[in-house]
BAVOKE-372146 format. One record per residue (C-alpha): residue number from 1; x, y, z. Coordinates in steps of 0.05 Angstrom, whole numbers, plus 32768, in hexadecimal, padded with zeros to 4 digits. Layout:
N
<NUM <X Y Z>>
...
***
This chain:
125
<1 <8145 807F 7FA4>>
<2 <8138 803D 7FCD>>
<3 <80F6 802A 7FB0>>
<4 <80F9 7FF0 7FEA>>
<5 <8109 802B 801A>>
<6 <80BF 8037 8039>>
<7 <80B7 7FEB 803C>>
<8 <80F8 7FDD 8066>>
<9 <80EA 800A 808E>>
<10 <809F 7FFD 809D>>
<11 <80B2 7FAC 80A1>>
<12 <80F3 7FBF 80D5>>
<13 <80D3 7FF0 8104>>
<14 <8087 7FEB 80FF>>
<15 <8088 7F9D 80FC>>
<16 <80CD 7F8C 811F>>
<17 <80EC 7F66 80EF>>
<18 <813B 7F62 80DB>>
<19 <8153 7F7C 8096>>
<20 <8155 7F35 807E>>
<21 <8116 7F20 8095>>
<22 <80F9 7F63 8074>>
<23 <811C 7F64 802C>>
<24 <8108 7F1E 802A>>
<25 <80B7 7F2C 8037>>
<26 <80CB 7F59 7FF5>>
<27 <80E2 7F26 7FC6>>
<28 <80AE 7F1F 7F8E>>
<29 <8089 7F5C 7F89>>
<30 <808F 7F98 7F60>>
<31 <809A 7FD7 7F7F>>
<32 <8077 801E 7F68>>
<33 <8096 8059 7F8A>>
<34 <8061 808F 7F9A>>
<35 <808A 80D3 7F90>>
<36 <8078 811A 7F94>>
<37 <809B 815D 7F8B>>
<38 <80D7 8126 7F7F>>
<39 <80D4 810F 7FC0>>
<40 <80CD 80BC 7FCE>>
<41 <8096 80BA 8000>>
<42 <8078 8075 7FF7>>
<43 <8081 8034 7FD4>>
<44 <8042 8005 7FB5>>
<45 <805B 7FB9 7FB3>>
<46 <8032 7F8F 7F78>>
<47 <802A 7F4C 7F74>>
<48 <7FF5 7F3E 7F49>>
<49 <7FBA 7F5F 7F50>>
<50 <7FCC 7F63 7F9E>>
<51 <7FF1 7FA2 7FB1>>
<52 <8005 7FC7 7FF6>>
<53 <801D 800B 8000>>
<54 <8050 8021 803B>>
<55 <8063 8070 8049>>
<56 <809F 8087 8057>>
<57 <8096 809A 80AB>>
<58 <80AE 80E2 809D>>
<59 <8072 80EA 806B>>
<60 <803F 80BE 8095>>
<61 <8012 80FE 80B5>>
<62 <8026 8134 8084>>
<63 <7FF4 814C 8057>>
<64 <801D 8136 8018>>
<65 <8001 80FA 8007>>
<66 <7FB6 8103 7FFA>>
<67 <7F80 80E3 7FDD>>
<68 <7F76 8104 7FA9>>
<69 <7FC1 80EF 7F95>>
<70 <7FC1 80AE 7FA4>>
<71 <7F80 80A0 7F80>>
<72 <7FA7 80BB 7F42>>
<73 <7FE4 808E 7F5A>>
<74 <7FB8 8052 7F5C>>
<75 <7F8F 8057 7F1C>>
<76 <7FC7 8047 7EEB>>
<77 <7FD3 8008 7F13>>
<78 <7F91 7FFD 7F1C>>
<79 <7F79 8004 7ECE>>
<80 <7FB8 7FD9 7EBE>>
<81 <7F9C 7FA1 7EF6>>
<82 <7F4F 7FA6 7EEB>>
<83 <7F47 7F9C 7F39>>
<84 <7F76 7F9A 7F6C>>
<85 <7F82 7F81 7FBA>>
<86 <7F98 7F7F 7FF9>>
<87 <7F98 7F63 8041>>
<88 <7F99 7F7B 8081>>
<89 <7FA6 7F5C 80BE>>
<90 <7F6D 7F67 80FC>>
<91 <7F94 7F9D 811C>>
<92 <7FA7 7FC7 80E7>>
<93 <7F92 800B 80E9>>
<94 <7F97 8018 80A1>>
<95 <7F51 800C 808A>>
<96 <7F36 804F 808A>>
<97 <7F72 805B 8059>>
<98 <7F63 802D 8028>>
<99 <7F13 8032 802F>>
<100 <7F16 807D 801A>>
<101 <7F45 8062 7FDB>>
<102 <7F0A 802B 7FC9>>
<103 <7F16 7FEC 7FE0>>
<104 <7EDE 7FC7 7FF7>>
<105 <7EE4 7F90 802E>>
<106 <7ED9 7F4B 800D>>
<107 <7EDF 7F21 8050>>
<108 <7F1D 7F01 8066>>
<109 <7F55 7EC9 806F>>
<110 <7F5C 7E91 8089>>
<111 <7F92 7EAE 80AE>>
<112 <7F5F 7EE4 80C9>>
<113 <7F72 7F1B 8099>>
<114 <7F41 7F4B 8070>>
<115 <7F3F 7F49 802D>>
<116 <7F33 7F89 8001>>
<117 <7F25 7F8F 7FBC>>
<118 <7F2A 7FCE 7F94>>
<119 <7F01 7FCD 7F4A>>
<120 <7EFC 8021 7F42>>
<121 <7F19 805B 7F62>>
<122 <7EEA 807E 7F97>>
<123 <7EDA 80C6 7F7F>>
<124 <7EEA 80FF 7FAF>>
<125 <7EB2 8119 7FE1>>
***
């Protein structure tokens, strides 16, 4: 298993960049694979209390990868944290994703990107 594998590929063809370029954005974080019925499907990057999840494109609109399992996916990292966060930049179309998870806007960069945090998980509707 490439546990960079969903990354590489989300940095190469979603963002444009080289293989390089790509597994050098990498360097320093932790990686979590997210896998189920033993198939890799996503990959968490850590850095702190900051964290980022990319999906495989294969498993990107497939029902396999739910809430309800990431929310038990996330809690052992979150419990281990005590909070955690992300960004987003202004055209990414991600934050319904991580809004039904729990984050919670906190207000953004300098650079112009949103800031989440993420204290609980959400409880199913």
């Amino acid at each position: 298993m490439n546990i960079r594998g969903p990354w590489i590929e989300h940095l190469m063809q979603d963002e444009g960049l080289s293989y390089p370029d790509a597994s050098a954005l990498l360097d320093g974080w932790e990686f979590h694979p997210y896998v189920e019925d033993g198939r890799h499907m996503a990959t968490l990057i850590k850095r702190g209390a900051e964290v980022h999840f990319a999906i495989y494109r294969q498993y990107r609109h497939q029902g396999n990868i739910t809430a309800r399992r990431l929310r038990a996916f996330f809690l052992p990292i979150l419990e281990s944290e005590g909070f955690l966060t992300t960004k987003l930049g202004e055209s990414d179309k991600t934050e319904g994703f991580i809004k039904r998870l729990g984050f919670v806007e906190m207000g953004k960069t300098s650079a112009g990107q949103k800031t989440y945090i993420l204290t609980s998980i959400k409880p199913l509707e």
